[in-house]
mmCIF file of the N, C-alpha and C atoms, coordinates in Angstrom:
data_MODEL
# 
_entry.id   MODEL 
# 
loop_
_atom_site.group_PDB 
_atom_site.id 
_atom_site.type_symbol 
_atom_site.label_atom_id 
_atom_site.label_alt_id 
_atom_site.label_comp_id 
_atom_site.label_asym_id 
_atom_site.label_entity_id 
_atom_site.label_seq_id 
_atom_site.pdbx_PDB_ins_code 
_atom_site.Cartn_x 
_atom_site.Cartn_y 
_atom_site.Cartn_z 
_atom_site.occupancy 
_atom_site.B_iso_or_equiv 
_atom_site.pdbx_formal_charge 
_atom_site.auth_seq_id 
_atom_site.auth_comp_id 
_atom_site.auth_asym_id 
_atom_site.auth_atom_id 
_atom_site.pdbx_PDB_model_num 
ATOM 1   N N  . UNK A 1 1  ? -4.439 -8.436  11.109  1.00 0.00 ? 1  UNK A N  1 
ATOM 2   C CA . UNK A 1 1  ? -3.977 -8.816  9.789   1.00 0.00 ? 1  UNK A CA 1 
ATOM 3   C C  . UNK A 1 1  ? -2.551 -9.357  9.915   1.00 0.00 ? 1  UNK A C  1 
ATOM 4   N N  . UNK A 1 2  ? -2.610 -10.732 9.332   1.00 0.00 ? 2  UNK A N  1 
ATOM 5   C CA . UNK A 1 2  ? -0.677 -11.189 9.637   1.00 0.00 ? 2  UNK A CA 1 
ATOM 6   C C  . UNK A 1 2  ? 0.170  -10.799 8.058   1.00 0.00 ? 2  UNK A C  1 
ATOM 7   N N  . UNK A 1 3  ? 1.180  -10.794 8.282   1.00 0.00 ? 3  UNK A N  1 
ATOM 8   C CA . UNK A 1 3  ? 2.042  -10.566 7.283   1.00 0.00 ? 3  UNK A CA 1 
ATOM 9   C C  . UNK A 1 3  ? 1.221  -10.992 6.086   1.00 0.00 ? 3  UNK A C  1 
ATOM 10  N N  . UNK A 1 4  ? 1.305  -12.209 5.728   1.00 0.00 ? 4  UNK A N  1 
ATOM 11  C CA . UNK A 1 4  ? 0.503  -12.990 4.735   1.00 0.00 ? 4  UNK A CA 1 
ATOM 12  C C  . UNK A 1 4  ? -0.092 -11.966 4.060   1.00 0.00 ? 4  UNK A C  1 
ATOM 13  N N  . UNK A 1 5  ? -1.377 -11.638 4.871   1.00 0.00 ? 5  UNK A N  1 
ATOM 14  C CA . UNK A 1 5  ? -2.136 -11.279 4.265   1.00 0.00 ? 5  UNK A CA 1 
ATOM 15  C C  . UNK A 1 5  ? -2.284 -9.755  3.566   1.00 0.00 ? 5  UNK A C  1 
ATOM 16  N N  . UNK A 1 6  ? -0.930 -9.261  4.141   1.00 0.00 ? 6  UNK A N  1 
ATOM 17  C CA . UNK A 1 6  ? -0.606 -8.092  3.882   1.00 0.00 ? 6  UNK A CA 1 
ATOM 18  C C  . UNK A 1 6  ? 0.214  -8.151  3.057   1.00 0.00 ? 6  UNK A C  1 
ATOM 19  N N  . UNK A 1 7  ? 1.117  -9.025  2.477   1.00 0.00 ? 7  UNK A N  1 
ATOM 20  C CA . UNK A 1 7  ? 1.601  -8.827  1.374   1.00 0.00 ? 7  UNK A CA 1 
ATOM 21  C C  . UNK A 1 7  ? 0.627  -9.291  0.322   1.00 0.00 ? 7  UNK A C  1 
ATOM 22  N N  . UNK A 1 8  ? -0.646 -10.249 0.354   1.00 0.00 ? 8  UNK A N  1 
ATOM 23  C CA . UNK A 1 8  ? -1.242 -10.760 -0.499  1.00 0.00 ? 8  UNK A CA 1 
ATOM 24  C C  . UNK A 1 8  ? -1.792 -9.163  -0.931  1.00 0.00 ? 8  UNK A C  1 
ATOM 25  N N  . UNK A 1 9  ? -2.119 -8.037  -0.371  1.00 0.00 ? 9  UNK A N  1 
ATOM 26  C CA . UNK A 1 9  ? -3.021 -7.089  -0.245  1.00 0.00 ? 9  UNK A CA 1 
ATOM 27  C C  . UNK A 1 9  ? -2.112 -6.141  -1.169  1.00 0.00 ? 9  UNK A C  1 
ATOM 28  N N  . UNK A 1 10 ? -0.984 -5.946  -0.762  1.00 0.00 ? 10 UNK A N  1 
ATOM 29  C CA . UNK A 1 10 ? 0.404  -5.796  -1.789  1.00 0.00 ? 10 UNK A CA 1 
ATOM 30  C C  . UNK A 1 10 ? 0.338  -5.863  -3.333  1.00 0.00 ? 10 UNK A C  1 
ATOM 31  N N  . UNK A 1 11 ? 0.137  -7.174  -3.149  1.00 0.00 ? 11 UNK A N  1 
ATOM 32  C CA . UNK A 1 11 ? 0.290  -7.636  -4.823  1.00 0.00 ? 11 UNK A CA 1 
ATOM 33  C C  . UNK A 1 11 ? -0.785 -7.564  -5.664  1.00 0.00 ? 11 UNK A C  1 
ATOM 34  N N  . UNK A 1 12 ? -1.820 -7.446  -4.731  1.00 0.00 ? 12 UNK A N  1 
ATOM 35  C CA . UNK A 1 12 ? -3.085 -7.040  -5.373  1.00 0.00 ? 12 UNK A CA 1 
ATOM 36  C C  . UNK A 1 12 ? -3.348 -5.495  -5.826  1.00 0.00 ? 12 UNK A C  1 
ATOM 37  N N  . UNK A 1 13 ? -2.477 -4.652  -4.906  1.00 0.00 ? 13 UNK A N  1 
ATOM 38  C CA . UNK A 1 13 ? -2.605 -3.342  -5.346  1.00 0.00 ? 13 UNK A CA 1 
ATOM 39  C C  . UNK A 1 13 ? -1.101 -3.057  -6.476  1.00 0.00 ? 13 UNK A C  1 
ATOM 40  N N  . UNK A 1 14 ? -0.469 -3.851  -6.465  1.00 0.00 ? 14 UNK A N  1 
ATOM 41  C CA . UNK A 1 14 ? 0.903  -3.734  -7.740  1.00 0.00 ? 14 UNK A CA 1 
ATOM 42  C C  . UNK A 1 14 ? 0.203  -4.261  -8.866  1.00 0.00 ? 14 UNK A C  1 
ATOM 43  N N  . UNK A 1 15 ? -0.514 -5.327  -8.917  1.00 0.00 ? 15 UNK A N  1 
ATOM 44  C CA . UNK A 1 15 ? -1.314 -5.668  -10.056 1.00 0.00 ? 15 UNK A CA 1 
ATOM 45  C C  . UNK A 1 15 ? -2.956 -4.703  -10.572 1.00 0.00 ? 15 UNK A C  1 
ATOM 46  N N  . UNK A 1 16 ? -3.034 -3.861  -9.922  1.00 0.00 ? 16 UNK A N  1 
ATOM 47  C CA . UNK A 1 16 ? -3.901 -2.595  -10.177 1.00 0.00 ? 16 UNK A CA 1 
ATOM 48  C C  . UNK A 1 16 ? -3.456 -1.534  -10.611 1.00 0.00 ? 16 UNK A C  1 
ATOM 49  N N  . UNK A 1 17 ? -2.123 -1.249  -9.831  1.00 0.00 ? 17 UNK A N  1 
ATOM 50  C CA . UNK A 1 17 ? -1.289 -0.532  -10.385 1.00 0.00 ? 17 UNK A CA 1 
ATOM 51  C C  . UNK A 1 17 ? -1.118 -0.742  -12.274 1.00 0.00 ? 17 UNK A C  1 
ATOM 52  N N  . UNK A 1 18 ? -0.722 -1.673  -12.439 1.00 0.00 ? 18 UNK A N  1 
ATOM 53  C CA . UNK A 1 18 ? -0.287 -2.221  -13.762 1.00 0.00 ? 18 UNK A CA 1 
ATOM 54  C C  . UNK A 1 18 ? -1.256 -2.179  -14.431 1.00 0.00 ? 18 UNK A C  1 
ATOM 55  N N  . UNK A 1 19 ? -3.003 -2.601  -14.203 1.00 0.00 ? 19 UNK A N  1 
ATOM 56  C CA . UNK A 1 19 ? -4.072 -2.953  -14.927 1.00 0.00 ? 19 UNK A CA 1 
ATOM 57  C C  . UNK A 1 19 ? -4.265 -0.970  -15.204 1.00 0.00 ? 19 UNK A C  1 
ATOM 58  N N  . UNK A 1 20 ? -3.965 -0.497  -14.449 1.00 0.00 ? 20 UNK A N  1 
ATOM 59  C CA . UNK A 1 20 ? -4.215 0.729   -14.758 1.00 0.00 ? 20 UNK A CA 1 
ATOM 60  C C  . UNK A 1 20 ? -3.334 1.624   -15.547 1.00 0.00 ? 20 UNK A C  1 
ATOM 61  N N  . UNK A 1 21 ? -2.179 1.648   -15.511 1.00 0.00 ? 21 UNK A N  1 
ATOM 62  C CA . UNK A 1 21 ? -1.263 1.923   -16.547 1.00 0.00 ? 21 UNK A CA 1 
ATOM 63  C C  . UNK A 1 21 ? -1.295 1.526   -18.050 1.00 0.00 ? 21 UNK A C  1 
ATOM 64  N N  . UNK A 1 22 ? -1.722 -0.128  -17.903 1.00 0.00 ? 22 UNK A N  1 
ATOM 65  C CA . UNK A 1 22 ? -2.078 -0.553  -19.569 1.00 0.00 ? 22 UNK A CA 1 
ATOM 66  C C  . UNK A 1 22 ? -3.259 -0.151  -19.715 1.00 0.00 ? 22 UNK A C  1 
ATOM 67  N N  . UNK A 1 23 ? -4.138 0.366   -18.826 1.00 0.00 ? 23 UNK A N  1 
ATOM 68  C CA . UNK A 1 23 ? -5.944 0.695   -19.091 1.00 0.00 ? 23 UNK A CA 1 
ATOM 69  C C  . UNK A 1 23 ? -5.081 2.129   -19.759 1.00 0.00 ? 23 UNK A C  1 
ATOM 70  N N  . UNK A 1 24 ? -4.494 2.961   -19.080 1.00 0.00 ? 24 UNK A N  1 
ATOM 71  C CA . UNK A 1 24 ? -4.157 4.334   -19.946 1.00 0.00 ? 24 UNK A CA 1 
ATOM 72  C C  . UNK A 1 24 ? -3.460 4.170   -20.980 1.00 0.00 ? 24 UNK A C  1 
ATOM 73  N N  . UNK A 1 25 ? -2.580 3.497   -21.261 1.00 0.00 ? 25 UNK A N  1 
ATOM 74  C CA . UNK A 1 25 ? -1.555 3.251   -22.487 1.00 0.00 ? 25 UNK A CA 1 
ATOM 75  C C  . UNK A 1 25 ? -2.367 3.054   -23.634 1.00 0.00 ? 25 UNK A C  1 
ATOM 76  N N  . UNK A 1 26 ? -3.769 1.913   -23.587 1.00 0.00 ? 26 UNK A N  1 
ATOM 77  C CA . UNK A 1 26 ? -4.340 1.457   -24.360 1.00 0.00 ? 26 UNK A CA 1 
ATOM 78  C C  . UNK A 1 26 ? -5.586 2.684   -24.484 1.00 0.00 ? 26 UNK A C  1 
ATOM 79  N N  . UNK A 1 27 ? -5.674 3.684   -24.259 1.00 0.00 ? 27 UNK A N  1 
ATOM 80  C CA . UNK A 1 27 ? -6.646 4.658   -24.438 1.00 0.00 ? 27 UNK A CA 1 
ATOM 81  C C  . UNK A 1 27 ? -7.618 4.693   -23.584 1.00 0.00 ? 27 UNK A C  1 
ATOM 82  N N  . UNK A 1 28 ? -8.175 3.576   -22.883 1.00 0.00 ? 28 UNK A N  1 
ATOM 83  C CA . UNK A 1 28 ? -9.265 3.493   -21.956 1.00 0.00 ? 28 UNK A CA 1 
ATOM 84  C C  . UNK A 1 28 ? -9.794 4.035   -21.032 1.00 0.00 ? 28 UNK A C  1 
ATOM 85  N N  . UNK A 1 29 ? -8.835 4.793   -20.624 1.00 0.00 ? 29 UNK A N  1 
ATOM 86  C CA . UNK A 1 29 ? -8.551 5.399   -19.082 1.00 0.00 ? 29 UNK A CA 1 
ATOM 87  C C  . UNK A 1 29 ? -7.955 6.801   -19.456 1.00 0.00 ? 29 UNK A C  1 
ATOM 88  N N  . UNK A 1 30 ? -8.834 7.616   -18.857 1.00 0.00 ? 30 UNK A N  1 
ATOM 89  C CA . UNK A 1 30 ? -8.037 9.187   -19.318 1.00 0.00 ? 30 UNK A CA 1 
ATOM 90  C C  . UNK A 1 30 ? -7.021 9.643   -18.117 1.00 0.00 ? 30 UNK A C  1 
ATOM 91  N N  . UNK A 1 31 ? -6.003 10.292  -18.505 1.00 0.00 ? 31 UNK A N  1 
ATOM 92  C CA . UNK A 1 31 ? -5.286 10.483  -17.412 1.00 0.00 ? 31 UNK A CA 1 
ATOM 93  C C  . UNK A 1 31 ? -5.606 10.836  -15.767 1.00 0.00 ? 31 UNK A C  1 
ATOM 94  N N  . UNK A 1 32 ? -6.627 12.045  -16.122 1.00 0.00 ? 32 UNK A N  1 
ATOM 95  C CA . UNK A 1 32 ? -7.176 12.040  -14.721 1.00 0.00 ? 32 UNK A CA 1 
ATOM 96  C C  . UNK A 1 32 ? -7.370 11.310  -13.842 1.00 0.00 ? 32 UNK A C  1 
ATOM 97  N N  . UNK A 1 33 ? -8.393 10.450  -14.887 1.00 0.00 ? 33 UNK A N  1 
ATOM 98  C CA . UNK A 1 33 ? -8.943 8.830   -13.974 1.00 0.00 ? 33 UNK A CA 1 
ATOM 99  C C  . UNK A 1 33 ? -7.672 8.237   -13.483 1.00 0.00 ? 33 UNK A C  1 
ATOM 100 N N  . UNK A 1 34 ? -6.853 8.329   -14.454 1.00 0.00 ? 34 UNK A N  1 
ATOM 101 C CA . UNK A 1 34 ? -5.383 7.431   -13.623 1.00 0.00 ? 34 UNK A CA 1 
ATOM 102 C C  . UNK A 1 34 ? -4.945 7.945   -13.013 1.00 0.00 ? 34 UNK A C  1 
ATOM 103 N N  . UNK A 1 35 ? -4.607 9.324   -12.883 1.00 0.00 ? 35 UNK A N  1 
ATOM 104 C CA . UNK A 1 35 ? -3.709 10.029  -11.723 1.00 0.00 ? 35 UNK A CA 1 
ATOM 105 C C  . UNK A 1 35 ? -4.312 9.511   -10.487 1.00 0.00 ? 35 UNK A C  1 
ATOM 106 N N  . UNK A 1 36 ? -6.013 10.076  -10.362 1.00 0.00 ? 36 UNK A N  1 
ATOM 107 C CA . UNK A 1 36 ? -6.495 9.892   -9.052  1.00 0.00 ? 36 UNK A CA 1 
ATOM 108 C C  . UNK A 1 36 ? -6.795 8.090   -8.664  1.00 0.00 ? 36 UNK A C  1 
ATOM 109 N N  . UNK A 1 37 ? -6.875 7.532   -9.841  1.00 0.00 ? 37 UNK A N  1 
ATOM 110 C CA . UNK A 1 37 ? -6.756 5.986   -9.386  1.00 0.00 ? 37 UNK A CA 1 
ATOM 111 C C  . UNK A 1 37 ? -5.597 5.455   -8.668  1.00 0.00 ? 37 UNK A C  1 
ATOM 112 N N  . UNK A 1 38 ? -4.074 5.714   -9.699  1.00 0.00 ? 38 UNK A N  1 
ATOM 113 C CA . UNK A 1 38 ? -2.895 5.416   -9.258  1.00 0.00 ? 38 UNK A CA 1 
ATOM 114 C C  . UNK A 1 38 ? -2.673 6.348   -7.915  1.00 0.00 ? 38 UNK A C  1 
ATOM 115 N N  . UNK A 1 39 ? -3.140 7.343   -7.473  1.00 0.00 ? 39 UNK A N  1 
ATOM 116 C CA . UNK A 1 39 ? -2.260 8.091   -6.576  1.00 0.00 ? 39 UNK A CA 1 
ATOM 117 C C  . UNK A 1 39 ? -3.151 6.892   -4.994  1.00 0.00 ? 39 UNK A C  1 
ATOM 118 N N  . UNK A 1 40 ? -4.707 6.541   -5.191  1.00 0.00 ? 40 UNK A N  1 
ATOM 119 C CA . UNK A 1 40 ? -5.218 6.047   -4.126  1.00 0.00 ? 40 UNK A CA 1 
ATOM 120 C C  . UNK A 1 40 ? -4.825 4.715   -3.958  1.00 0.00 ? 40 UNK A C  1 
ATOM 121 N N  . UNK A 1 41 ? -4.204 4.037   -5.009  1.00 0.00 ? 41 UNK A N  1 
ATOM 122 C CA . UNK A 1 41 ? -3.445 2.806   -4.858  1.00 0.00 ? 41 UNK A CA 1 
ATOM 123 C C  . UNK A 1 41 ? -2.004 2.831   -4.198  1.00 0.00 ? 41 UNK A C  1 
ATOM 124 N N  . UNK A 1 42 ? -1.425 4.111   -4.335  1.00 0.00 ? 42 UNK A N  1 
ATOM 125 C CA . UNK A 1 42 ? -0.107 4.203   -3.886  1.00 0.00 ? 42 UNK A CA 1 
ATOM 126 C C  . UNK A 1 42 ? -0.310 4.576   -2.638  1.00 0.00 ? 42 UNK A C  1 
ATOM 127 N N  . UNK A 1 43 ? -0.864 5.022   -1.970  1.00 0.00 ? 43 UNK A N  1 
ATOM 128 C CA . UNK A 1 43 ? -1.086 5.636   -0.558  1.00 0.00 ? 43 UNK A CA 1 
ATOM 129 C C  . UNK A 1 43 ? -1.683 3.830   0.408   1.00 0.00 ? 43 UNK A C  1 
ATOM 130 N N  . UNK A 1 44 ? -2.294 3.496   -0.329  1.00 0.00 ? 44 UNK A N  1 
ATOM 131 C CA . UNK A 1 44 ? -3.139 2.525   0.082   1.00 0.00 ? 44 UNK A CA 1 
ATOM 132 C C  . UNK A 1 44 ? -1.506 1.152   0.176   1.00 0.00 ? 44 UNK A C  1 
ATOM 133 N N  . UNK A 1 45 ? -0.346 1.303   -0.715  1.00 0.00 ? 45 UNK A N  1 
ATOM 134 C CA . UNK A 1 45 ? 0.695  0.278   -0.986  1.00 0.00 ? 45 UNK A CA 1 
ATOM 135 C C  . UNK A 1 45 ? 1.529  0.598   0.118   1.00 0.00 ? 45 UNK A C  1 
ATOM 136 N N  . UNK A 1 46 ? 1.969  2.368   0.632   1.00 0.00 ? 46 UNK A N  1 
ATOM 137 C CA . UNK A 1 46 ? 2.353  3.040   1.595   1.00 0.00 ? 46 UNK A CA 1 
ATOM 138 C C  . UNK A 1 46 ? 1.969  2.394   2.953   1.00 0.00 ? 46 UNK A C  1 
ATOM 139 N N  . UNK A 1 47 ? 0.452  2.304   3.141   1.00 0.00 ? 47 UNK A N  1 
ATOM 140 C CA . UNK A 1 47 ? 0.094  1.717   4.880   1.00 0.00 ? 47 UNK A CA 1 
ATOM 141 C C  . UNK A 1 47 ? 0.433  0.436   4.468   1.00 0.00 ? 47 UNK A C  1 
ATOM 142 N N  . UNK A 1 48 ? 0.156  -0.427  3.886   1.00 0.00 ? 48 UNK A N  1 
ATOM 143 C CA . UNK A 1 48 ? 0.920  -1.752  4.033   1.00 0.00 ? 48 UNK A CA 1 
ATOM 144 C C  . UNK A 1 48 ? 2.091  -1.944  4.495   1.00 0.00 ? 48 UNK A C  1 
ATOM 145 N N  . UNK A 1 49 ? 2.612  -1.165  3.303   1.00 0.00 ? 49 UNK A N  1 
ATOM 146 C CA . UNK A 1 49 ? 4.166  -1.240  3.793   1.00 0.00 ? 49 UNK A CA 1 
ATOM 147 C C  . UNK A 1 49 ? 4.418  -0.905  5.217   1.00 0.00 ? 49 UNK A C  1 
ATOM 148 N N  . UNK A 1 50 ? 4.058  0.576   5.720   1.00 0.00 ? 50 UNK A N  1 
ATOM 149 C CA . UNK A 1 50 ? 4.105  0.614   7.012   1.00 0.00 ? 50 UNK A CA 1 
ATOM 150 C C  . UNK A 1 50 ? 3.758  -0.181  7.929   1.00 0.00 ? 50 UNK A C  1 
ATOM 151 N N  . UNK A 1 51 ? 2.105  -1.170  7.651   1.00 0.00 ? 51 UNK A N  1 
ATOM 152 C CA . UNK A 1 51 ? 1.975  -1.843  8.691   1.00 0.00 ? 51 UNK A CA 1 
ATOM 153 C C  . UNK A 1 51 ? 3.176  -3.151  8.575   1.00 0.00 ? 51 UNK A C  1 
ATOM 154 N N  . UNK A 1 52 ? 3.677  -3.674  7.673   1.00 0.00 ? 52 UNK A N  1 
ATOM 155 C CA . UNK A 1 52 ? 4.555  -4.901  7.744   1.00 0.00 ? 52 UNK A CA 1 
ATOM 156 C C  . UNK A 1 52 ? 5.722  -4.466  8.588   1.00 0.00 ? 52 UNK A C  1 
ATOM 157 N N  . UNK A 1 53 ? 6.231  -3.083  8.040   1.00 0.00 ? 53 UNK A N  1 
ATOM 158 C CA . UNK A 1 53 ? 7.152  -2.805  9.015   1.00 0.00 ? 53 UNK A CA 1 
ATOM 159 C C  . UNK A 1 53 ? 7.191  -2.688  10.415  1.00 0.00 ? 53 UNK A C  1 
ATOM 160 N N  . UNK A 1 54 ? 6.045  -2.115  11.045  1.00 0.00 ? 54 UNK A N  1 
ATOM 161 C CA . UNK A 1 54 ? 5.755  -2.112  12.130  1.00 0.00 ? 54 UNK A CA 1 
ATOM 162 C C  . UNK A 1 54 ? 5.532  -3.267  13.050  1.00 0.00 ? 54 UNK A C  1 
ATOM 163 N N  . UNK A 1 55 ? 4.801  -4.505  11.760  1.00 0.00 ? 55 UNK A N  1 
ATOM 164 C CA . UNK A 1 55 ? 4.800  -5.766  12.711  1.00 0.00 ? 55 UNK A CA 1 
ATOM 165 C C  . UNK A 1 55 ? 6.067  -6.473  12.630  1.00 0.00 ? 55 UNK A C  1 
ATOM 166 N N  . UNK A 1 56 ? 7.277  -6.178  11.801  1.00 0.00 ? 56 UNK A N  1 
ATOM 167 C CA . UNK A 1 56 ? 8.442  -6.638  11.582  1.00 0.00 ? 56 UNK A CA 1 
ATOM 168 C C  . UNK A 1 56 ? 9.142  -6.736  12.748  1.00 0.00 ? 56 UNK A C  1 
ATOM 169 N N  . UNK A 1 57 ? 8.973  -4.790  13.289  1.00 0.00 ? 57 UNK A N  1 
ATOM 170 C CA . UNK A 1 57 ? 9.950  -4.322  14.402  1.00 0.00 ? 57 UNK A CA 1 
ATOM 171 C C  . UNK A 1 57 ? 9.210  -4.918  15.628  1.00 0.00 ? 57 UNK A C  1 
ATOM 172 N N  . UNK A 1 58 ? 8.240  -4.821  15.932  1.00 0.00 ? 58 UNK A N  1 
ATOM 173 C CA . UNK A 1 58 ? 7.797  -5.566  16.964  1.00 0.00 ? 58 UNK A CA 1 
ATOM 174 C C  . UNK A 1 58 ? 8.156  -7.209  17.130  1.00 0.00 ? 58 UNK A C  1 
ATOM 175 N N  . UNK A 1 59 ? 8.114  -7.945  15.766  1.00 0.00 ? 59 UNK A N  1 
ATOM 176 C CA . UNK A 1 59 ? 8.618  -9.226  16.423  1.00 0.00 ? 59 UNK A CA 1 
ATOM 177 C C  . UNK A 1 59 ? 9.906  -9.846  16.598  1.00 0.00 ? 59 UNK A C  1 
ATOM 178 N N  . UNK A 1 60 ? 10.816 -8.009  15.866  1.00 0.00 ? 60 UNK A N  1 
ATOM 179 C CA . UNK A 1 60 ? 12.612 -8.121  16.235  1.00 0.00 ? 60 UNK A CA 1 
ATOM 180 C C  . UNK A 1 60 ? 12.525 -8.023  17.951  1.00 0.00 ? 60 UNK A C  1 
ATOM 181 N N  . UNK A 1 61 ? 11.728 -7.291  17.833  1.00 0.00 ? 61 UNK A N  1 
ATOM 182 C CA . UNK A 1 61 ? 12.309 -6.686  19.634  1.00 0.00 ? 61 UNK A CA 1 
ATOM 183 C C  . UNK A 1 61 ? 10.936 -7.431  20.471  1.00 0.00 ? 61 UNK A C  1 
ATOM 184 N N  . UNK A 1 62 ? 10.521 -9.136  20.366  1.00 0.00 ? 62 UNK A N  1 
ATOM 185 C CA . UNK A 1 62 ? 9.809  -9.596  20.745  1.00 0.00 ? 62 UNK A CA 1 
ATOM 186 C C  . UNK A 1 62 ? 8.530  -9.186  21.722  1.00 0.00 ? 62 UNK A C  1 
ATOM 187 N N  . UNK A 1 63 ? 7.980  -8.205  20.598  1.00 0.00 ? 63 UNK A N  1 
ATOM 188 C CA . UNK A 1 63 ? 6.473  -7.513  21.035  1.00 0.00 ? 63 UNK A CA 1 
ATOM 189 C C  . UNK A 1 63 ? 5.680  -8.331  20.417  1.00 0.00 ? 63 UNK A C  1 
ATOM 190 N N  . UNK A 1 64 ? 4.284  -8.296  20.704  1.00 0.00 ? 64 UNK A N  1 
ATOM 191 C CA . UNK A 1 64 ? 3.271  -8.838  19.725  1.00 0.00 ? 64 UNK A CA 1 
ATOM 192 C C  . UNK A 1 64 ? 3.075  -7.930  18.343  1.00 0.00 ? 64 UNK A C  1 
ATOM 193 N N  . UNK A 1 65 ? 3.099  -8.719  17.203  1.00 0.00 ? 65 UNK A N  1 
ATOM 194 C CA . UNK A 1 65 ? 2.917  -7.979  16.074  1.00 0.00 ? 65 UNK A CA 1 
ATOM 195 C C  . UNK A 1 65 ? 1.830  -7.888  15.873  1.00 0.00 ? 65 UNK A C  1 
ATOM 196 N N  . UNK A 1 66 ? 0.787  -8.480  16.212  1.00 0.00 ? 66 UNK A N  1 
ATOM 197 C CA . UNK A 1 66 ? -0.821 -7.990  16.500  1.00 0.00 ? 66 UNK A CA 1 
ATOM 198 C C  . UNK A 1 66 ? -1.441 -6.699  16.779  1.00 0.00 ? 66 UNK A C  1 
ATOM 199 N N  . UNK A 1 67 ? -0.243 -6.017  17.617  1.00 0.00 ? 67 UNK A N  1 
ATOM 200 C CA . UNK A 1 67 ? -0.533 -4.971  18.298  1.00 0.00 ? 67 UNK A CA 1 
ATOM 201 C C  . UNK A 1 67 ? -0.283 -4.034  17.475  1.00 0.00 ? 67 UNK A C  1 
ATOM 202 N N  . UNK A 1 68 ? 0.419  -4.240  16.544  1.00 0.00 ? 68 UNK A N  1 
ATOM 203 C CA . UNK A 1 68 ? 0.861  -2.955  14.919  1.00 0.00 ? 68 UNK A CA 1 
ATOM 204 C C  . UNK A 1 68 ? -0.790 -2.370  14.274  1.00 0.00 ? 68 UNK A C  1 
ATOM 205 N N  . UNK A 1 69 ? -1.072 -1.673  14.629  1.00 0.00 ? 69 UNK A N  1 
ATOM 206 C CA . UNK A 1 69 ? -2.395 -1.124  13.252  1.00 0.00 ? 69 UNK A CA 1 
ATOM 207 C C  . UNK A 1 69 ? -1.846 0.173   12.382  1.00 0.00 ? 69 UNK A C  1 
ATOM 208 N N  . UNK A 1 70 ? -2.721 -0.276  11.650  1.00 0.00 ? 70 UNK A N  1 
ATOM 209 C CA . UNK A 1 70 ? -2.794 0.345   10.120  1.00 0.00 ? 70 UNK A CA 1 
ATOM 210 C C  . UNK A 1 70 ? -2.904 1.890   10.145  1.00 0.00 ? 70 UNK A C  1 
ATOM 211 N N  . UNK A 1 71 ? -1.776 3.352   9.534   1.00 0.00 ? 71 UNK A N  1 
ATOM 212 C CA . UNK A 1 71 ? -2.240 4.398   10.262  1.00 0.00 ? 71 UNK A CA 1 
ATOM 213 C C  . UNK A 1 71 ? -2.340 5.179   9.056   1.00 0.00 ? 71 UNK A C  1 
ATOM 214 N N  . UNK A 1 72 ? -2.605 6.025   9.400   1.00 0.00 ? 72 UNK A N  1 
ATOM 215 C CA . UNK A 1 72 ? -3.525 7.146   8.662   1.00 0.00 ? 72 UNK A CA 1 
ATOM 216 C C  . UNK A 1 72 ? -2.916 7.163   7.254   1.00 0.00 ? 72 UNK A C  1 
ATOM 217 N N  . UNK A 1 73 ? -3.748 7.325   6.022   1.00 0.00 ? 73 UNK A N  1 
ATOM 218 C CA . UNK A 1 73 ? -3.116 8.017   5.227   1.00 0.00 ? 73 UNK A CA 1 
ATOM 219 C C  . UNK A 1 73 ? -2.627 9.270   4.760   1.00 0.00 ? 73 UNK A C  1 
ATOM 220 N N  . UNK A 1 74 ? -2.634 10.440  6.397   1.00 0.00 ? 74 UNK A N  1 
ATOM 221 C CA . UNK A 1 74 ? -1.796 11.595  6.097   1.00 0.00 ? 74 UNK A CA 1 
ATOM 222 C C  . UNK A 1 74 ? -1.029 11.457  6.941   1.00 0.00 ? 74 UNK A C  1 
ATOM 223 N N  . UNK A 1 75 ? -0.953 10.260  8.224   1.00 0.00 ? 75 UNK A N  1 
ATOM 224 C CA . UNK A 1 75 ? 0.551  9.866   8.590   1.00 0.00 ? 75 UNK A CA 1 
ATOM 225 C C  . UNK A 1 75 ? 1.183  9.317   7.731   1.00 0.00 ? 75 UNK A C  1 
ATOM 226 N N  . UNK A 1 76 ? 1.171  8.545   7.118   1.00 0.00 ? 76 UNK A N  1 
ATOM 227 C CA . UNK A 1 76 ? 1.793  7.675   6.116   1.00 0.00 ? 76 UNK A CA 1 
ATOM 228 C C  . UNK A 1 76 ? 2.243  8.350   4.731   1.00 0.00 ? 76 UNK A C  1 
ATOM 229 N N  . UNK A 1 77 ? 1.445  9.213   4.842   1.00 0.00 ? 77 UNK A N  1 
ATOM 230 C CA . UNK A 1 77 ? 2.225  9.715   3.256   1.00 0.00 ? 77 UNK A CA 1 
ATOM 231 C C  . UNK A 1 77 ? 3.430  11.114  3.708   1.00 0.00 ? 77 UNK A C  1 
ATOM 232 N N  . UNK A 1 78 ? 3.296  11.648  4.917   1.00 0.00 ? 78 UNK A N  1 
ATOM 233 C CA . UNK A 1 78 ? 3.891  12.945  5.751   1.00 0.00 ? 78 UNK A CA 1 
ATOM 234 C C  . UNK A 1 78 ? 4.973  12.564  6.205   1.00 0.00 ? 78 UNK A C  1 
ATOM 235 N N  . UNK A 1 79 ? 5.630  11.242  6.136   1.00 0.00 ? 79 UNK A N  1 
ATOM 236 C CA . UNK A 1 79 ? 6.750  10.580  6.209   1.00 0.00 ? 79 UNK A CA 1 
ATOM 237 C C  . UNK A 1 79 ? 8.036  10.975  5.660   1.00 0.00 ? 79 UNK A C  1 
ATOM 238 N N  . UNK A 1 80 ? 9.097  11.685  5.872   1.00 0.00 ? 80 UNK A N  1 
ATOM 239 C CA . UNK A 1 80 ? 10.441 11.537  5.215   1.00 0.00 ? 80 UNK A CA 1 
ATOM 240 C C  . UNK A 1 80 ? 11.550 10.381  4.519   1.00 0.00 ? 80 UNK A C  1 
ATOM 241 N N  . UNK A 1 81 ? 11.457 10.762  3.701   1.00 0.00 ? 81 UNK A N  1 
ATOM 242 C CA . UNK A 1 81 ? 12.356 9.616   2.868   1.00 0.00 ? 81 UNK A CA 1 
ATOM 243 C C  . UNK A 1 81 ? 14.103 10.083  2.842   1.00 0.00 ? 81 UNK A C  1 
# 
C-alpha cells in the first residue's frame, strides 16, 4: 500500500467518522451503535497512521517503504502518547 492510498483510506474513515456522529445527532444511530462504530473506525485511523509513519521513517533513512506493514490493532492502540 503507498502513501496515496493510505491517506485516501484516511479520509474515508474521517468521513465515517462524521457520517456517524450526524447519524447520532440526528437520532438514527443509538449511542451504542456509535460508540462501537466510532471506536472501530478510530483504531482502524490509528494503523494508518502508524503505517504512513513507518513508511515515512523508512524512506528518511533510505529503506524501502514497501517493507512497512500494517500492525496489530492491540499494538497500535497499546502505544504511549
Amino acid at each position: 500500500m503507498d502513501d496515496e492510498t493510505i491517506l485516501s483510506r484516511v479520509s474515508a474513515l474521517v468521513e465515517r467518522e462524521h457520517r456517524l456522529r450526524t447519524a447520532r445527532g440526528s437520532g438514527a444511530l443509538d449511542e451504542a451503535a456509535e460508540h462501537e462504530e466510532l471506536q472501530a473506525v478510530e483504531v482502524e485511523l490509528d494503523q494508518c497512521w502508524d503505517l504512513l509513519r513507518q513508511r515515512r521513517a523508512k524512506q528518511e533513512f533510505d529503506a524501502d517503504p514497501g517493507e512497512a506493514a500494517s500492525r496489530s490493532a492491540a499494538v497500535v492502540e497499546h502505544y504511549q502518547q
